[in-house]
Backbone as a chain_set.jsonl record, in Angstrom:
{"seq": "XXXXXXXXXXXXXXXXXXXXXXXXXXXXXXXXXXXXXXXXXXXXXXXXXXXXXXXXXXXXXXXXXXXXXXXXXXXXXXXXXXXXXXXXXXXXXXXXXXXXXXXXXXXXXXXXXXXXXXXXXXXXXXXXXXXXXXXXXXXXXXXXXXXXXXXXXXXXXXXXXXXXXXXXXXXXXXXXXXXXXXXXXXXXXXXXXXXXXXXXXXXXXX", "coords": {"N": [[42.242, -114.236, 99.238], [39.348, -111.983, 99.37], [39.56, -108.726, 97.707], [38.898, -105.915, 97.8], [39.478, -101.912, 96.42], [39.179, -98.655, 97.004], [38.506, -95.984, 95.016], [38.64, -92.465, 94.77], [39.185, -90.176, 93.97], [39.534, -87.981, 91.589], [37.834, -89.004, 89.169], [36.401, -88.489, 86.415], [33.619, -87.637, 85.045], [32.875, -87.684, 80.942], [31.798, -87.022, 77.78], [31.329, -87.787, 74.893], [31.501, -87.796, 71.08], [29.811, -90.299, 68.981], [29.152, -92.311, 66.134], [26.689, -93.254, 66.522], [25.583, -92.268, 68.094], [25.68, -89.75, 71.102], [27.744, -90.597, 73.814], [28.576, -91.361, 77.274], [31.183, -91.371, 79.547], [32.72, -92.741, 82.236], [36.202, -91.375, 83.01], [39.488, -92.046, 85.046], [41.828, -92.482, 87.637], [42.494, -95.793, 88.233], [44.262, -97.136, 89.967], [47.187, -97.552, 91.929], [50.955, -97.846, 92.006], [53.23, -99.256, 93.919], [52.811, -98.081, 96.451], [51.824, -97.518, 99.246], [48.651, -98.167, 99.926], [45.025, -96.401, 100.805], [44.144, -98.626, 102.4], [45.947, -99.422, 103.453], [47.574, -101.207, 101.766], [50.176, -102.294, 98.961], [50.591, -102.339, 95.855], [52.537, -103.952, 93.135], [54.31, -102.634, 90.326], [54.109, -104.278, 88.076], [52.349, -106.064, 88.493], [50.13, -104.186, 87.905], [50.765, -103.897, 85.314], [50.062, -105.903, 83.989], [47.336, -105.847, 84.401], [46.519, -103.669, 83.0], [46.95, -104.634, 80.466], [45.209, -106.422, 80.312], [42.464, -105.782, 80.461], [42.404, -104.142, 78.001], [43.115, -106.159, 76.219], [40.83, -106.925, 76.241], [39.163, -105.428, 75.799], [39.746, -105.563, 72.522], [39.214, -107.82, 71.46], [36.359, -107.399, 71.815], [35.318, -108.187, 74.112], [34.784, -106.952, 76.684], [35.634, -106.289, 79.827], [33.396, -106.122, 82.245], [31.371, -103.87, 84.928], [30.069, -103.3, 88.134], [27.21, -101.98, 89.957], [27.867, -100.475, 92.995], [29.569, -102.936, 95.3], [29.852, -106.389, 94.728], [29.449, -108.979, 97.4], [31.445, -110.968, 96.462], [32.941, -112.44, 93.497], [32.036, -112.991, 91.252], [30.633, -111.588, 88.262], [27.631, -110.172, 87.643], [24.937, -109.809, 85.405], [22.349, -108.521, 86.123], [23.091, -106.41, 87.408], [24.638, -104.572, 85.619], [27.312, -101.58, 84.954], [28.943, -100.548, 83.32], [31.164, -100.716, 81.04], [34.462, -101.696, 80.564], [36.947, -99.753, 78.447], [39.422, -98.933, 78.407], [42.403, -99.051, 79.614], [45.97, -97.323, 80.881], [49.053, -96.894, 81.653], [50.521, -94.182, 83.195], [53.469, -93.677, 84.709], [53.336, -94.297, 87.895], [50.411, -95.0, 88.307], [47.527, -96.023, 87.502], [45.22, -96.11, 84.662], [42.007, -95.819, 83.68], [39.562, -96.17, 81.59], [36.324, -95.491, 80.978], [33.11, -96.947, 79.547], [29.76, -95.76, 80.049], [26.525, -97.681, 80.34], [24.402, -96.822, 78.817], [21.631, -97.813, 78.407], [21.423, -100.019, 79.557], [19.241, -100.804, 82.78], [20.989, -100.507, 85.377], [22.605, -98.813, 84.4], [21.623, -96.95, 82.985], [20.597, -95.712, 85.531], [22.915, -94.497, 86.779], [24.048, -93.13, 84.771], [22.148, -91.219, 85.14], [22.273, -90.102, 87.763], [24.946, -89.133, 87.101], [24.322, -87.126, 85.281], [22.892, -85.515, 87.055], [24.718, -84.361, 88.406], [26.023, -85.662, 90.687], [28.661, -86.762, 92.68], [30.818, -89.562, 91.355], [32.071, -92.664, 92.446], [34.828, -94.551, 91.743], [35.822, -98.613, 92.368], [38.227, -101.053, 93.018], [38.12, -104.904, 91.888], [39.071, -107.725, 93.286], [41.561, -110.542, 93.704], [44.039, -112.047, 96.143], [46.638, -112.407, 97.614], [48.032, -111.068, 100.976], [50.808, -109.46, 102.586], [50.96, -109.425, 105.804], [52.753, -107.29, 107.303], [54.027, -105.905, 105.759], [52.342, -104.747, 103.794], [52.107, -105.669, 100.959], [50.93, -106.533, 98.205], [50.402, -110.028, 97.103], [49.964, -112.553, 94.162], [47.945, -111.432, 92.663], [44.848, -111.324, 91.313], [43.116, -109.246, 89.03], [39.477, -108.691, 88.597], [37.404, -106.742, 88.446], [36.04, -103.567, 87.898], [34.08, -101.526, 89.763], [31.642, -99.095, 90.077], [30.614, -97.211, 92.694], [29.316, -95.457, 95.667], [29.993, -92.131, 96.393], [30.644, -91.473, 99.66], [30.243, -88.764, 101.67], [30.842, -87.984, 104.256], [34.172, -89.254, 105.407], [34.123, -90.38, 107.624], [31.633, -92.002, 107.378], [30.351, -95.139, 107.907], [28.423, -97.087, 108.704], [27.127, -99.217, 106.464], [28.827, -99.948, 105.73], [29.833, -101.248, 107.674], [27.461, -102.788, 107.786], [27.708, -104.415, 105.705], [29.86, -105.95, 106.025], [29.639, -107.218, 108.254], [27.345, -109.253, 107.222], [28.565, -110.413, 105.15], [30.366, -111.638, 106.879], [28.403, -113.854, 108.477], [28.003, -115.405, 106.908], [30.152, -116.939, 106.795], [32.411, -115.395, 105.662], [35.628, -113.612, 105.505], [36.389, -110.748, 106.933], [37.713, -108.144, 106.143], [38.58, -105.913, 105.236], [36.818, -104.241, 107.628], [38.47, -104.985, 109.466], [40.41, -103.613, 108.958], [39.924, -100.942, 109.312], [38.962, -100.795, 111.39], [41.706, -100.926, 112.973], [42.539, -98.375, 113.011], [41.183, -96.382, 113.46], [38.762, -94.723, 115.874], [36.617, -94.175, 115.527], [34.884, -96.005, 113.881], [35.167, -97.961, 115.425], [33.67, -97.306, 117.454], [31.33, -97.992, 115.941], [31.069, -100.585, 114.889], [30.879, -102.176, 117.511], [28.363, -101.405, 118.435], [26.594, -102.585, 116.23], [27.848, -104.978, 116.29], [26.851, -106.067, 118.299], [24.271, -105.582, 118.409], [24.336, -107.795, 116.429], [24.822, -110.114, 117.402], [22.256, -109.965, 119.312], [20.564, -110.406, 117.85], [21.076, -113.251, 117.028], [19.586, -114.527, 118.968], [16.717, -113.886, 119.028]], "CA": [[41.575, -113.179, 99.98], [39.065, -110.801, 98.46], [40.077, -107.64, 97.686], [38.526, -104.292, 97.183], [39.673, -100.826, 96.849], [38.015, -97.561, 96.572], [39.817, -94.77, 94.446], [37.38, -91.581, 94.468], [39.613, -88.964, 93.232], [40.028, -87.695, 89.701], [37.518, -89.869, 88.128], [35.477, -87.474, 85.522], [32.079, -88.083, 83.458], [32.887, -87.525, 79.645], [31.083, -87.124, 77.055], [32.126, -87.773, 73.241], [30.391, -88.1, 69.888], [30.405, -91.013, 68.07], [28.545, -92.847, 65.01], [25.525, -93.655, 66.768], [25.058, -90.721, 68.774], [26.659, -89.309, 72.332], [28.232, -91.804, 74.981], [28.851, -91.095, 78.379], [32.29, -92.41, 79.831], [33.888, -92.387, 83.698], [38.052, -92.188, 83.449], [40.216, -91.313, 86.326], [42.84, -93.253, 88.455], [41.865, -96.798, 89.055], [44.832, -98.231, 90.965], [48.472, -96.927, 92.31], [51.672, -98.998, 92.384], [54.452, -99.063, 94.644], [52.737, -97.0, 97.538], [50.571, -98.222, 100.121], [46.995, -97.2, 99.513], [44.164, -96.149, 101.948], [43.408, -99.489, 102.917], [47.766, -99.989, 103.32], [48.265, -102.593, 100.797], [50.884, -102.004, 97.972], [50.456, -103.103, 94.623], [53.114, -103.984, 92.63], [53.738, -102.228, 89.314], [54.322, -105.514, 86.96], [50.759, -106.926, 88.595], [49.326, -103.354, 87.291], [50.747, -104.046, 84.529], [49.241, -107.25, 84.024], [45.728, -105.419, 84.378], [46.401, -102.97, 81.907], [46.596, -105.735, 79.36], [43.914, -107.643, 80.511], [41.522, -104.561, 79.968], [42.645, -103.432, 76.59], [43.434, -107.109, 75.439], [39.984, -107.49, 76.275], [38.286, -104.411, 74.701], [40.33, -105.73, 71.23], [38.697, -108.761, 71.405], [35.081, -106.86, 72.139], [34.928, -108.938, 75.001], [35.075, -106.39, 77.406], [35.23, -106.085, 81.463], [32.132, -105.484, 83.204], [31.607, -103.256, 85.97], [28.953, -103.132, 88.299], [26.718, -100.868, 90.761], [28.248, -101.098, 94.517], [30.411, -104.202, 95.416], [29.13, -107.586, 95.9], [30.531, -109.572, 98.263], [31.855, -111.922, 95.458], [34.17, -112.433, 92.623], [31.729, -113.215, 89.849], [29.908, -110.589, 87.558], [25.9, -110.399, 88.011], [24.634, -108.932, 84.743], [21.917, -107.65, 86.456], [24.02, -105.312, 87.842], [26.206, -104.219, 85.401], [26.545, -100.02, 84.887], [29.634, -100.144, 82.72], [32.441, -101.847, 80.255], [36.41, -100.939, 80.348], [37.249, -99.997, 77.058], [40.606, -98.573, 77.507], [43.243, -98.261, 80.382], [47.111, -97.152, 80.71], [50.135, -97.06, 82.527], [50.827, -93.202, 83.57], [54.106, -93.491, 85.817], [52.879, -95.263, 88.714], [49.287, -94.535, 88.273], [46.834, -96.634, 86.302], [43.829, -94.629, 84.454], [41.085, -96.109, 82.992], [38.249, -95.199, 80.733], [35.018, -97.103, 81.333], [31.692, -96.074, 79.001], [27.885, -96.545, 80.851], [26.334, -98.702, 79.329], [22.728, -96.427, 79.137], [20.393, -99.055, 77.55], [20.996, -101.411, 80.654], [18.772, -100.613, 83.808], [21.688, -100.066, 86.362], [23.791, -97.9, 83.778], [20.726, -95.774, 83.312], [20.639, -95.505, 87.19], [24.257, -94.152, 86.95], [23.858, -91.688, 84.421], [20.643, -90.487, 85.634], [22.996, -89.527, 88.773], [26.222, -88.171, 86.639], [23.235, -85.769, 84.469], [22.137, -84.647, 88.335], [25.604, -83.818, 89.33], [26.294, -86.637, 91.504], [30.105, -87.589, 92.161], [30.214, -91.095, 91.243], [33.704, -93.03, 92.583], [35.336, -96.542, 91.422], [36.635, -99.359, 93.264], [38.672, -102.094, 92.209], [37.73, -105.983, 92.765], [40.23, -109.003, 92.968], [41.336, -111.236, 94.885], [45.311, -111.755, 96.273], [47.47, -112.489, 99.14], [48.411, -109.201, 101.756], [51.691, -109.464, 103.45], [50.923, -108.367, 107.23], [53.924, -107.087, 108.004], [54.7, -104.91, 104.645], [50.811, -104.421, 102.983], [52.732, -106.311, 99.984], [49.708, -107.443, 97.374], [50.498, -111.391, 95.449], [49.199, -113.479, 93.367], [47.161, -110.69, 92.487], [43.984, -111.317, 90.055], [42.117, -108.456, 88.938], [37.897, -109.178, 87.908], [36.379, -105.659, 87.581], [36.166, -101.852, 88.26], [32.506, -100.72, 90.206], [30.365, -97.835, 90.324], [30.243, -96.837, 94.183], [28.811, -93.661, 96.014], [31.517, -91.095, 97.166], [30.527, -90.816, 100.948], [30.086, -87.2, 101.927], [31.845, -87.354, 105.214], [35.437, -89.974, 105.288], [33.994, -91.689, 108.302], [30.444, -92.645, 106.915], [30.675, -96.573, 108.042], [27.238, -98.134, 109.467], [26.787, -99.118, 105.634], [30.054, -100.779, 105.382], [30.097, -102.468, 109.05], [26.644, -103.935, 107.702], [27.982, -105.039, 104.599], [30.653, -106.881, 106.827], [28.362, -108.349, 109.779], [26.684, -110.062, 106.538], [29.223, -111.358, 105.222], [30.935, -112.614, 108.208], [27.494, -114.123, 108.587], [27.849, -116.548, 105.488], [31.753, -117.078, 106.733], [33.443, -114.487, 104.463], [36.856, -112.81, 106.128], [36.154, -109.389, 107.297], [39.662, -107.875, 106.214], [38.148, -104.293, 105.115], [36.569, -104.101, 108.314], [39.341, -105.127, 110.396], [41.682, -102.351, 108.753], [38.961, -99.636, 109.974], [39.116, -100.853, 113.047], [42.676, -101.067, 113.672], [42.656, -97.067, 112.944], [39.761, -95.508, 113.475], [37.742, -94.944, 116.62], [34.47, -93.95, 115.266], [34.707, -96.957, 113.325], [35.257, -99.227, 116.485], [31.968, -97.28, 118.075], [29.939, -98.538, 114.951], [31.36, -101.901, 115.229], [30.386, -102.348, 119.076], [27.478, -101.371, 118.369], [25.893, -103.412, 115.412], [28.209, -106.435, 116.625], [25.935, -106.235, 119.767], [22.984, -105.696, 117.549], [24.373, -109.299, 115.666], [24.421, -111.182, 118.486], [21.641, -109.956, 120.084], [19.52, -110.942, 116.793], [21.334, -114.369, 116.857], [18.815, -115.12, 120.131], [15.227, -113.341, 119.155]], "C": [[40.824, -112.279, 99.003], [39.152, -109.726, 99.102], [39.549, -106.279, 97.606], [39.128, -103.255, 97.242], [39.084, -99.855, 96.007], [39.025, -95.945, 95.954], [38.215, -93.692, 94.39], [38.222, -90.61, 93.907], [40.147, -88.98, 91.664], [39.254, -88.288, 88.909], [35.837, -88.699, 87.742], [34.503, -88.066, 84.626], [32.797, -87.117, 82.201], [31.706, -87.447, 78.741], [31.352, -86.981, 75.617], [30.764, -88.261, 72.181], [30.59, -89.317, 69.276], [29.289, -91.692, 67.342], [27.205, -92.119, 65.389], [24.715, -92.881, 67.946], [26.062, -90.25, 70.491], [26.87, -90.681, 73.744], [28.836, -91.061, 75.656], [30.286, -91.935, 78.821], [32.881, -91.929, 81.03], [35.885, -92.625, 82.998], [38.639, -91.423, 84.613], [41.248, -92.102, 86.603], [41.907, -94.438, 88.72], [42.864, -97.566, 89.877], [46.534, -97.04, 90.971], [49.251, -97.931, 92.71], [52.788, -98.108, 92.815], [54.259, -98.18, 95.885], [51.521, -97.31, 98.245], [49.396, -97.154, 99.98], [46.49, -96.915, 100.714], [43.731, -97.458, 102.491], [44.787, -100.497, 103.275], [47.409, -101.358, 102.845], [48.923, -101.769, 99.994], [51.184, -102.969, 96.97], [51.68, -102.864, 93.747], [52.632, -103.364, 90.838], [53.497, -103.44, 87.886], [52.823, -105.935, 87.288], [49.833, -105.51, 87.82], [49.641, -103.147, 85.817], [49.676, -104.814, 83.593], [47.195, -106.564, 83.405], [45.813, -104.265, 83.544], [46.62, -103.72, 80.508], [45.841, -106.456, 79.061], [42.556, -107.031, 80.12], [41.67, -104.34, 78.641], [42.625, -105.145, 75.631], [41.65, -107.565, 75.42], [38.632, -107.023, 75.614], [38.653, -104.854, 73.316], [39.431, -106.92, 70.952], [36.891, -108.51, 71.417], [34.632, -107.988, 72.951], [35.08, -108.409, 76.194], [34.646, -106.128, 79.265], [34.022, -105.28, 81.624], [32.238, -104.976, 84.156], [29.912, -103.181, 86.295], [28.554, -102.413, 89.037], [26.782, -101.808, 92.061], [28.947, -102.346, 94.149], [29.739, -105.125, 96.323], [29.853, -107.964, 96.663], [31.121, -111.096, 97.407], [32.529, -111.843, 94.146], [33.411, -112.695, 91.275], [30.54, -112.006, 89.58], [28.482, -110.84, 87.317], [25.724, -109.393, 86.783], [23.934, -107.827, 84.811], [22.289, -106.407, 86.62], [25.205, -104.493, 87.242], [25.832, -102.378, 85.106], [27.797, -100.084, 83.35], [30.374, -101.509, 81.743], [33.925, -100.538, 80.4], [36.363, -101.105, 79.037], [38.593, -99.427, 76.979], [41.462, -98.661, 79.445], [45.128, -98.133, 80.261], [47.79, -96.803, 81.593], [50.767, -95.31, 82.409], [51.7, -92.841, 84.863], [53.305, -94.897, 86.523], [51.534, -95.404, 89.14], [48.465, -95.8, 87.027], [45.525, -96.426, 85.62], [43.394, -95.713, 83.254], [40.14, -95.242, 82.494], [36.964, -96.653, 80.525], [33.597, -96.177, 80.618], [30.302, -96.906, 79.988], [27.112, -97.037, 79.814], [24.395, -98.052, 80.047], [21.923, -96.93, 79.107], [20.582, -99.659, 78.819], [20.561, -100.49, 81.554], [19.551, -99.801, 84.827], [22.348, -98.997, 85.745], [22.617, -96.856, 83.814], [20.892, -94.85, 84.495], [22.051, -94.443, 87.303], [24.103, -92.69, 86.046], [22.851, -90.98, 84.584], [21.735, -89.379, 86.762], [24.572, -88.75, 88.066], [25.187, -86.906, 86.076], [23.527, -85.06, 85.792], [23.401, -84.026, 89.098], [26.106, -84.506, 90.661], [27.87, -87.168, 91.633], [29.905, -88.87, 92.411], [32.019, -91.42, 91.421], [33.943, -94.383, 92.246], [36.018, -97.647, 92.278], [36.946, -100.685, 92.91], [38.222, -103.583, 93.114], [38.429, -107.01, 92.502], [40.146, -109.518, 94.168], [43.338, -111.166, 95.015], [45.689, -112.3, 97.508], [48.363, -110.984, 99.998], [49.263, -109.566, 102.562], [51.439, -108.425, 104.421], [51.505, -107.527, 107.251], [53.741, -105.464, 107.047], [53.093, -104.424, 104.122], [51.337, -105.307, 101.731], [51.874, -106.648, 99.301], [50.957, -108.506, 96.647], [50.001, -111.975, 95.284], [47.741, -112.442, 93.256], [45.638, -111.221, 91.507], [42.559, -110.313, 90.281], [40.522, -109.024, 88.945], [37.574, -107.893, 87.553], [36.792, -104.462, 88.215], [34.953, -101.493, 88.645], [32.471, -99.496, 90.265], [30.062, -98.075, 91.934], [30.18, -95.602, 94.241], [30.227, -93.112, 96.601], [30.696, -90.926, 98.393], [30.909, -89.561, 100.998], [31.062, -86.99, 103.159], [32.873, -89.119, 105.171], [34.875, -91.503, 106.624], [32.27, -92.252, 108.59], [30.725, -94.495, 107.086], [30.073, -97.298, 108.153], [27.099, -98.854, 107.89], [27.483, -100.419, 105.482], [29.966, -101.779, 106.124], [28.612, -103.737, 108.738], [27.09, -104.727, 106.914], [28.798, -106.617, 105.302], [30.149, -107.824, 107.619], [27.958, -109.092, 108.701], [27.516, -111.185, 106.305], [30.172, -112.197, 105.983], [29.766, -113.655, 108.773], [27.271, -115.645, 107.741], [29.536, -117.18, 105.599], [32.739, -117.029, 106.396], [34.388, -114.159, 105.725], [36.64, -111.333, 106.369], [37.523, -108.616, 107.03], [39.197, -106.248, 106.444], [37.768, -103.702, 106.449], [37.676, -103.997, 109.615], [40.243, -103.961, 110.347], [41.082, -101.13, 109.573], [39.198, -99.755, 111.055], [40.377, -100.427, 113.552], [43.058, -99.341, 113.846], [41.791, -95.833, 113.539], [39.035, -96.322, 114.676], [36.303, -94.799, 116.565], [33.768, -95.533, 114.443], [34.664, -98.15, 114.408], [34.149, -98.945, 116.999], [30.683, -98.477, 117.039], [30.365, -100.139, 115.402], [30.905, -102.519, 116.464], [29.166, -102.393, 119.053], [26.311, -102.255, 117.43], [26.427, -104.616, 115.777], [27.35, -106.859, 118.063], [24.442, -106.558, 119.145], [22.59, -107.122, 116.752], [24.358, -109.815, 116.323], [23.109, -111.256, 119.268], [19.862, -110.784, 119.141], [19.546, -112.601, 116.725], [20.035, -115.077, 117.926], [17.236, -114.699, 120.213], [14.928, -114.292, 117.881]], "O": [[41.376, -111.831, 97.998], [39.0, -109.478, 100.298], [40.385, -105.539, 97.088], [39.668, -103.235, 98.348], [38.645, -99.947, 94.86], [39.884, -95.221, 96.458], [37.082, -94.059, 94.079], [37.572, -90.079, 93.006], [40.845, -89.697, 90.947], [39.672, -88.311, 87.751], [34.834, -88.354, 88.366], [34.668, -88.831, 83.675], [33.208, -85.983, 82.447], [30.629, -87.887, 79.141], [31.623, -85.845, 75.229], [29.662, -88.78, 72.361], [31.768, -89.473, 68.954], [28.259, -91.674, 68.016], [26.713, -91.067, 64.979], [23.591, -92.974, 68.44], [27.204, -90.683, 70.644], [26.046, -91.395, 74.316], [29.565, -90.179, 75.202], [30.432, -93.091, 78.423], [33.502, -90.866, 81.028], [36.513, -93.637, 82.688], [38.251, -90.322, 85.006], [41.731, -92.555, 85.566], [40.811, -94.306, 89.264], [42.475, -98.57, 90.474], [46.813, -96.096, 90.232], [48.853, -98.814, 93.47], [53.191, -96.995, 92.478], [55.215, -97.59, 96.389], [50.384, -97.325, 97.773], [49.29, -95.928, 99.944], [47.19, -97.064, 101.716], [42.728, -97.329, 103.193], [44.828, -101.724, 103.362], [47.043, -102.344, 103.484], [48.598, -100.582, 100.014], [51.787, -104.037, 97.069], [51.974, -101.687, 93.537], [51.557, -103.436, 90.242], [52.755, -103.263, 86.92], [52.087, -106.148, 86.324], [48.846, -105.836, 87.162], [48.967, -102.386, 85.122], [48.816, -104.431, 82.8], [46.371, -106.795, 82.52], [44.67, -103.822, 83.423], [46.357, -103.102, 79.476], [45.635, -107.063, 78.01], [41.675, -107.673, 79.549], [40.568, -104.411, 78.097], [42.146, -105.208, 74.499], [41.254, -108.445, 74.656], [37.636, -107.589, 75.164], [37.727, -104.512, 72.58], [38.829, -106.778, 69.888], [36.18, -109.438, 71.032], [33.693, -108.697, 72.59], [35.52, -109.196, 77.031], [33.54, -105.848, 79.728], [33.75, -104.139, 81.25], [33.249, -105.347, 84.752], [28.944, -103.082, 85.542], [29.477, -101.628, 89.254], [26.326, -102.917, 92.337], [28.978, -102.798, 93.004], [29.319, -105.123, 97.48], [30.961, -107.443, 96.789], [31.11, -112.187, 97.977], [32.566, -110.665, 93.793], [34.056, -112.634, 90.228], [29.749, -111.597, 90.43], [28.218, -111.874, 86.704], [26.207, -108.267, 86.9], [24.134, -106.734, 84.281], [21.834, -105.436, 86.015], [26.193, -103.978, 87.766], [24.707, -101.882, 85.04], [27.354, -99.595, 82.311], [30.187, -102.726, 81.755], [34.169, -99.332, 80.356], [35.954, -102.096, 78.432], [39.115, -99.31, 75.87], [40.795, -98.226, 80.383], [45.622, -98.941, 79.476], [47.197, -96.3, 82.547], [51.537, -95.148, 81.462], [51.301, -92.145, 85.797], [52.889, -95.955, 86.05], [51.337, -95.887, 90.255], [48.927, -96.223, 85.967], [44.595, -96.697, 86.379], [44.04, -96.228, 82.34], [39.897, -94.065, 82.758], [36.824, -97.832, 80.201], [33.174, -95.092, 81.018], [30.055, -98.046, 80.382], [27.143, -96.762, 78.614], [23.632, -98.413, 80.944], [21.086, -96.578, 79.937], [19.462, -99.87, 79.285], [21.105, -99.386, 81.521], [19.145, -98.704, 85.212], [22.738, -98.125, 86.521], [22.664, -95.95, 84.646], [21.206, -93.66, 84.507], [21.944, -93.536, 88.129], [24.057, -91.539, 86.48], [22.809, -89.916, 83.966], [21.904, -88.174, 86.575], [25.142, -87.849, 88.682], [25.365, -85.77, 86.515], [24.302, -84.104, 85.783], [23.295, -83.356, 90.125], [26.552, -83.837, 91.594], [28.305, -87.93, 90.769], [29.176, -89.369, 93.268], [32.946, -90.818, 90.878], [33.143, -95.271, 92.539], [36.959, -97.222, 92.948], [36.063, -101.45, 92.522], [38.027, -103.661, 94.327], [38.456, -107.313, 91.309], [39.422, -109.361, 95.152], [43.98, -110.46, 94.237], [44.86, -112.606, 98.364], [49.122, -110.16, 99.488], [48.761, -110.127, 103.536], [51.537, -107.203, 104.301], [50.804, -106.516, 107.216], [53.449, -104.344, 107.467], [53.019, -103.206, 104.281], [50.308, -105.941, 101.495], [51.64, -107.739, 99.823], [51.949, -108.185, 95.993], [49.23, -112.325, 96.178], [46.658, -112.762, 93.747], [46.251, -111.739, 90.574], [41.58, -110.363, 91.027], [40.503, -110.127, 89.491], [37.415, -107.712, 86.346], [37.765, -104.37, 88.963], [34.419, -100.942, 87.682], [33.478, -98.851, 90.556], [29.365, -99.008, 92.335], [30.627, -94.754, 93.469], [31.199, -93.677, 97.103], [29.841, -90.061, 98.202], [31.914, -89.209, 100.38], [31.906, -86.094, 103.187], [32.211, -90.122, 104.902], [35.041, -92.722, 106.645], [31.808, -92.736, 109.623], [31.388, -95.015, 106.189], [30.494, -98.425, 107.893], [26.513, -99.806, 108.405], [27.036, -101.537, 105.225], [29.98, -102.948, 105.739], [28.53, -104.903, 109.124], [26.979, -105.912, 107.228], [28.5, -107.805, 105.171], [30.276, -109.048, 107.576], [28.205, -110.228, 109.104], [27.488, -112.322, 106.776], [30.625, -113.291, 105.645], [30.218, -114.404, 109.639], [26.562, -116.622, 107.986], [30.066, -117.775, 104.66], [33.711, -117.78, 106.475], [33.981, -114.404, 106.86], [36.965, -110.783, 105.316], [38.359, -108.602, 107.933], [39.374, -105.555, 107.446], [38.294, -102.607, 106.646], [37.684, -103.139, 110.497], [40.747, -103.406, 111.324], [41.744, -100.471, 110.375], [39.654, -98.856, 111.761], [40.373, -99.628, 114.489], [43.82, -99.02, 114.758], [41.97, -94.673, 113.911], [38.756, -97.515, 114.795], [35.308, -95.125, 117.211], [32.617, -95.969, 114.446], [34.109, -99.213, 114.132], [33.369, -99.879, 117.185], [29.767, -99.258, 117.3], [29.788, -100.686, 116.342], [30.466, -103.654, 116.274], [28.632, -103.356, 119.603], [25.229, -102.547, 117.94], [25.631, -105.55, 115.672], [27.384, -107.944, 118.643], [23.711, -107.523, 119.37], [21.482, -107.578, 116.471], [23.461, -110.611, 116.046], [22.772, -112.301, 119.825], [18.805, -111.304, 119.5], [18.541, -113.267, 116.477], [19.583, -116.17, 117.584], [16.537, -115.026, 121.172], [13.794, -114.346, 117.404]]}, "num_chains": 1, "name": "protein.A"}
């Protein structure tokens, strides 16, 4: 199953000196174990373990995780698109905090700090893939891939954006999971849904 989740709080633009002149860097919270998230799943802390080794083992190596602008609907890394690299994260309790520098010289990273300069909150969201026990939210067979650059929505139930994202890929015969959770909670989210799923069918016939 792919996975996403969207952490927006706590994650701060930096700014440090080093050799070759000033670098920009997002860190904040990128994941929480043992406590069902906003999208109820619960991630074990040994699998967040896992991804705090995989990050750092991977910055040591200067072979470091990519991150990109918005979430594709896919599991592999588009350079085009990249804004960032993980260069560091750690195990704080049940909390897992990364540190990710923008990568200014590339196109999309520009794009990014153009918008941290302007005062823009900029939020992260993790991308894997896994198995989700119904019942419990339970995440296994977890496997991380990356950390994105997504917009912080202004109001909580901002969705036409999302429900398109979904209609697409349900379109190409992806799993709608994200979508389905909205639904099962949220009525403003079932209006949008009614409405563009009317809009998808009605396109299927013009």
């Amino acid at each position: 199953m792919f996975l996403t989740e969207d952490h927006f709080d706590s994650v701060e633009p930096i700014i440090e000196q080093a050799e070759e002149g000033k670098k920009t860097y997002l860190t904040g919270v990128m994941s929480v174990a043992e406590e069902k998230n906003r999208n109820g799943r619960i991630y074990s802390k040994d699998d967040l373990k896992k991804v705090e080794a995989q990050i750092n083992d991977a910055a040591k190596m200067n072979r470091h995780i990519l991150g990109e602008i918005s979430h594709p609907s896919t599991l592999e890394i588009n350079l085009e698109n990249v804004v960032h690299r993980l260069v560091e994260a750690r195990m704080e309790g049940n909390k897992l905090m990364f540190k990710a520098e923008i990568l200014e010289k590339h196109p999309k990273g520009a794009i990014v700090k153009s918008l941290l300069d302007s005062g823009v909150q900029i939020g992260v969201s993790t991308r894997g893939s896994g198995q989700v026990n119904e019942n419990t939210g339970a995440v296994s067979n977890y496997r991380f891939v990356t950390l994105d650059c997504v917009s912080v929505p202004s109001c909580p139930h901002s969705y036409p954006t999302t429900i398109q994202e979904q209609l697409e890929m349900y379109g190409r015969g992806e799993i709608i999971t994200d979508l389905s959770e909205n639904l099962a909670h949220d009525p403003i989210a079932q209006a949008y849904f009614q409405l563009e799923m009317k809009r998808f069918i009605e396109s299927l016939y013009t």
